[in-house]
Every structure is written in C-alpha cells, then in structure tokens.
C-alpha positions as CSV (number, residue, x, y, z in Angstrom):
1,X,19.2,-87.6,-55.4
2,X,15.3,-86.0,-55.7
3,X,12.9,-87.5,-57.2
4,X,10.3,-86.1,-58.8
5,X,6.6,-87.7,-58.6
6,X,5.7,-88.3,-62.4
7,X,3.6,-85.9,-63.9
8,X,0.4,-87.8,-63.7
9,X,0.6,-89.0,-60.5
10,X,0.3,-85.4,-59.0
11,X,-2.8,-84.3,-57.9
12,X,-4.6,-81.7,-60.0
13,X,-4.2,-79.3,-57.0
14,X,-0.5,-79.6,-56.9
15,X,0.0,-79.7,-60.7
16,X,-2.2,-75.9,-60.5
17,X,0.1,-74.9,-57.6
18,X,3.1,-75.9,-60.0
19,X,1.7,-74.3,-63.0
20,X,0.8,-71.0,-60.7
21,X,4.3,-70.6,-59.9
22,X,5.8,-70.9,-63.6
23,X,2.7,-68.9,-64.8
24,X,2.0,-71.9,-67.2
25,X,-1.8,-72.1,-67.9
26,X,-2.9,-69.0,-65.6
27,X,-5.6,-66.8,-67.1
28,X,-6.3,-63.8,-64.2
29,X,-2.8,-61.7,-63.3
30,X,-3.0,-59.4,-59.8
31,X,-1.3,-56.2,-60.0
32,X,-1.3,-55.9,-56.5
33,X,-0.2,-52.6,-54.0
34,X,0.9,-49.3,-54.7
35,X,2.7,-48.7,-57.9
36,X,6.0,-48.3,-57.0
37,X,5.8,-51.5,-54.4
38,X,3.1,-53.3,-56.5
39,X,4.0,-57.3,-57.4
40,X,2.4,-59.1,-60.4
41,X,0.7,-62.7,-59.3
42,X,-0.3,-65.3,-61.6
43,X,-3.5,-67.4,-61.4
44,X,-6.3,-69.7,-62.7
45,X,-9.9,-67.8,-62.4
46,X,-12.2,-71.3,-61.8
47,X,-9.6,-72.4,-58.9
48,X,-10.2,-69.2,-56.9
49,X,-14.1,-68.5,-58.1
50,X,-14.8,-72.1,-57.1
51,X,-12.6,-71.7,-53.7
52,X,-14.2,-68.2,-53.2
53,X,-17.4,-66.1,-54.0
54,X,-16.0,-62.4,-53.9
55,X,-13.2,-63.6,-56.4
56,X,-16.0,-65.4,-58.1
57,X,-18.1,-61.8,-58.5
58,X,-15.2,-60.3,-59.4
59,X,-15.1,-62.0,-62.2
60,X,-18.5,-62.3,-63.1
61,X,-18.1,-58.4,-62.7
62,X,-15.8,-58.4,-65.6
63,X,-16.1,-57.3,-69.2
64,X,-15.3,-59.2,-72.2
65,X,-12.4,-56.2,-72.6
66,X,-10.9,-56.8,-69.4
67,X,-10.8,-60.7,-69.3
68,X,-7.0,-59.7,-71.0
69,X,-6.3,-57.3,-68.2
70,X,-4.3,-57.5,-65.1
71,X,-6.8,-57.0,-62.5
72,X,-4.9,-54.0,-60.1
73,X,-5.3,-54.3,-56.0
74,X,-4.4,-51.3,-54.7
75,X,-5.3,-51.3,-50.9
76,X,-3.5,-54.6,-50.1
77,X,-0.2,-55.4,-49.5
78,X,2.0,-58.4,-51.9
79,X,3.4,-60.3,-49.2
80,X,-0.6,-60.6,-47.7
81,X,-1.9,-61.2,-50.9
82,X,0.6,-63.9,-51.7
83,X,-0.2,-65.9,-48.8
84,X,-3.6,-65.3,-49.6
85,X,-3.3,-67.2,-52.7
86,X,-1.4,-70.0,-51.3
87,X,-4.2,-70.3,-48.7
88,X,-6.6,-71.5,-52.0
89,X,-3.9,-73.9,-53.6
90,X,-1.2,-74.9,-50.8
91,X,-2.0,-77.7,-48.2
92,X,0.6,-75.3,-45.8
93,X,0.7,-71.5,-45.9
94,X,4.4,-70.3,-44.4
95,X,3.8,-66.5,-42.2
96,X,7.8,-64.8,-41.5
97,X,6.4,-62.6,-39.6
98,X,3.8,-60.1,-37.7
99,X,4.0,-57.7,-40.5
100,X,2.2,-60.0,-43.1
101,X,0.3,-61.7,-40.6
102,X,-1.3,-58.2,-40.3
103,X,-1.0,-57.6,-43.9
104,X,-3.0,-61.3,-44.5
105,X,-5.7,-60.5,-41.9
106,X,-6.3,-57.7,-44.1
107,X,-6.1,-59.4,-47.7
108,X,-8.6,-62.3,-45.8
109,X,-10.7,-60.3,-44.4
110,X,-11.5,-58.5,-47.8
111,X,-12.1,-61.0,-49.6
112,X,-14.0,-62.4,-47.1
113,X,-11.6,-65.7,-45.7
114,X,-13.0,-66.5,-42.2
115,X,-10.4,-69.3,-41.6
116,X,-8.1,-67.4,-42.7
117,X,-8.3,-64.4,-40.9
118,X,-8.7,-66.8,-37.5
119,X,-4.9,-68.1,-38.3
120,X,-3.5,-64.9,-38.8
121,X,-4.7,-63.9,-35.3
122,X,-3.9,-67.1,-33.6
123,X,-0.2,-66.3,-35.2
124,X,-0.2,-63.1,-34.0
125,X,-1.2,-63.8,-30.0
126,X,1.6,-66.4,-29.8
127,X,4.3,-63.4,-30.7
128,X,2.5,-61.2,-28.4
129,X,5.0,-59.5,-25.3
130,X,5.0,-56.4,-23.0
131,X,7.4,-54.7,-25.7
132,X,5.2,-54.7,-28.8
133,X,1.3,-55.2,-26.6
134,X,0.5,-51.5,-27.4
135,X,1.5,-51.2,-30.8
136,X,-0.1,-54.4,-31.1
137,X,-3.1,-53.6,-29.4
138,X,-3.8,-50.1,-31.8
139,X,-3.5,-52.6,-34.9
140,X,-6.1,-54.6,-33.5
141,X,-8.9,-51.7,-32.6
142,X,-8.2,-50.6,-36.5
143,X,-8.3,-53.6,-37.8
144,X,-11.4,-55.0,-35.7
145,X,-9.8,-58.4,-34.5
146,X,-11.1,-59.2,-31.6
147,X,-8.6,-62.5,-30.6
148,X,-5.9,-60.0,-31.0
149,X,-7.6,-57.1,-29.0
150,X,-7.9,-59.2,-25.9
151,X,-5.1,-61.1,-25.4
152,X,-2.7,-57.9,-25.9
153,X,-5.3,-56.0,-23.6
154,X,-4.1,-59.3,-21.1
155,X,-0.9,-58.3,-21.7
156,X,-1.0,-54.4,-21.4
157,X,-2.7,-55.1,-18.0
158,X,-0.3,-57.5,-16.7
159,X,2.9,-55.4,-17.4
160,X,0.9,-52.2,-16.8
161,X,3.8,-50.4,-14.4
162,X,6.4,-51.0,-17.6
163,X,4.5,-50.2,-20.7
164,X,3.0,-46.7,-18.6
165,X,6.5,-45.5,-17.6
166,X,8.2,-46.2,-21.3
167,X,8.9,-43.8,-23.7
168,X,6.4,-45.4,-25.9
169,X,3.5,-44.6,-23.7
170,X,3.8,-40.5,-24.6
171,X,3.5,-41.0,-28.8
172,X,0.2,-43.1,-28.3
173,X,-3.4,-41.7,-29.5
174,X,-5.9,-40.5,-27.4
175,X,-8.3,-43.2,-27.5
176,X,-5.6,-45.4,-26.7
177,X,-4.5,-43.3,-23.8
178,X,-7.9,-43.6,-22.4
179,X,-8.5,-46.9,-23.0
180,X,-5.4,-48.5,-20.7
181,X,-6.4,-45.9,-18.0
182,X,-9.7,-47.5,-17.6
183,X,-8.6,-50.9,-17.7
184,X,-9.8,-53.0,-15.2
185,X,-6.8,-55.4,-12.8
186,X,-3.9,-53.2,-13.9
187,X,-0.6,-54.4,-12.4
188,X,0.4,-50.6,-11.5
189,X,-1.0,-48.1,-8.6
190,X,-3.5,-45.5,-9.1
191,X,-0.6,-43.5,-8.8
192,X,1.4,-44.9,-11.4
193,X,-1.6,-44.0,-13.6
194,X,-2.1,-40.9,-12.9
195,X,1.7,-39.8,-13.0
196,X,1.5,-41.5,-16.9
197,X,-1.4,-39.7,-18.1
198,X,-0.2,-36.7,-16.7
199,X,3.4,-36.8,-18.4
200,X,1.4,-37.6,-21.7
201,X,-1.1,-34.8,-21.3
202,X,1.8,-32.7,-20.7
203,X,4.0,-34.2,-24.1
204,X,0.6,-33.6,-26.1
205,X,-1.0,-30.4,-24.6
206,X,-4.0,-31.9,-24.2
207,X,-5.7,-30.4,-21.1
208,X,-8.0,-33.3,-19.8
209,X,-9.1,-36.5,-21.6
C-alpha cells in the first residue's frame, strides 16, 4: 500500500509541482514549438519570475490583454522546455537522452540557466564515443558549448584513423573538414589525412580548402 503525505505536510514546492502537473492553480500556459509539434505547459508566473529574471521580464513585458493568453515559444523544442520547467520546481530533473539534452542546453541557455546548461553538457560528454564524436562535435560549434567541444575534439583525435576512413567523414561541412585536419596529436598518419580530405574534396567538388 502507498501512502500519501497529508496535504499539509507537503512542502509548498511540491504541492506547486503537484498542482503544475493537474494544471490546478496555474496562471501562465506555454504554447511551446512549431505548430504541428507544439505541447501546451502549465505554470505559476511568481514560481518562475522569482526562480528566474528573463521569465520575470517576460512577464513584466506583458499587457493587461495578454495576461489570459498562452504565451507561444516557437524556437524551442517540448521535451527541452519541459525539463526546463522541472529544473525550477523538481528537486531531480530525469534527461532519456542526447536529443533533449541538446534540446535543454538550448531552452537553458535562452532563458539564461547557467546551471543548467553546465548539466546538460556534463550529460552529454559521458555518452560521448568515436561513432557519434563528429556529429557531436558540429552540435557543439553551433551551439557554442565549450565542455562539449573539447572533450568530443579528445575523442575525434583519439580515434582519428576510424572516423577519417568512415562513410560519415564525406557528408561533413567544410569548416568541419578543416578543423579535424588541423588538429593537433591525431591518432592517424599524415597520409591517412591527406587520402580523407582528398576523397571528400572529390565527393564535394571542392577544389582546395
């Protein structure tokens, strides 16, 4: 049998994060992503203006005609926005995966969630290997996390000879290209280099980089 903590011995925290999920006693609703993928989230304006100062302008920002309307998010994804939220009232955040790591560091780093956005690359060097370190590696020059950036440069470098002779290596960007070629301590020949950037110069018809 569960039992349930009586009401008032829960602590206001918990008894928000309750009331969050029901959408009992919320006054903001997120309409959050692109229309056809967007989710609606439910929350309490003084929780996250007190927890945070860009939600806090937001809000200040506001109307008196749009204190009724669902505030719309467009350039963030639901899953990195919902674990945004649970950031401000959960003692635990849960990640399943890269994709919403990447999709949080995003959501924290607009609303401006230092913390935050230091977890979400600690989560993401941990699931870092020589099969995802370049895919990994272009996410972290766009996105401008620096954690990330080096330790999948690390492990470009160290399995250098693999990722330059996969299939993977002729579909990258130029600038990413360029970038592995002038790594320092790459575990692969001068040779081995130069065979790889030729073969992609040749799949891009690019002359020279």
């Amino acid at each position: 049998m569960k039992v349930v903590p009586a009401k008032e011995h829960r602590t206001t925290l918990e008894k928000l994060s309750l009331d969050r999920q029901i959408g009992h006693s919320t006054d903001v609703t997120f309409i959050v992503g692109k229309d056809e993928d967007s989710l609606r989230f439910k929350a309490h304006r003084i929780l996250l203006a007190i927890a945070n100062s860009e939600f806090e302008k937001m809000f200040k920002d506001q109307s008196n005609d749009q204190l009724n309307e669902p505030i719309r998010i467009k350039d963030l994804k639901p899953a990195g926005f919902r674990i945004l939220l649970d950031f401000f009232y959960e003692p635990t955040i849960t990640i399943p995966d890269l994709k919403t790591a990447f999709e949080t560091f995003v959501a924290a780093r607009k609303y401006k969630v230092p913390i935050l956005m230091r977890l979400m690359e600690m989560y993401i060097v941990e699931d870092i290997n020589r099969d995802n370190a370049v895919a990994i590696l272009r996410l972290a020059f766009k996105l401008k996390m620096p954690l990330v950036k080096k330790v999948s440069s690390r492990i470009v470098q160290e399995n250098a000879g693999y990722i330059l002779s996969s299939h993977e290596f002729i579909g990258l960007p130029k600038y990413i290209v360029e970038r592995i070629a002038a790594m320092k301590n790459l575990e692969a020949s001068k040779g081995q280099v130069s065979y790889a950037v030729g073969r992609w110069r040749n799949a891009n018809n690019v002359p020279c980089l």
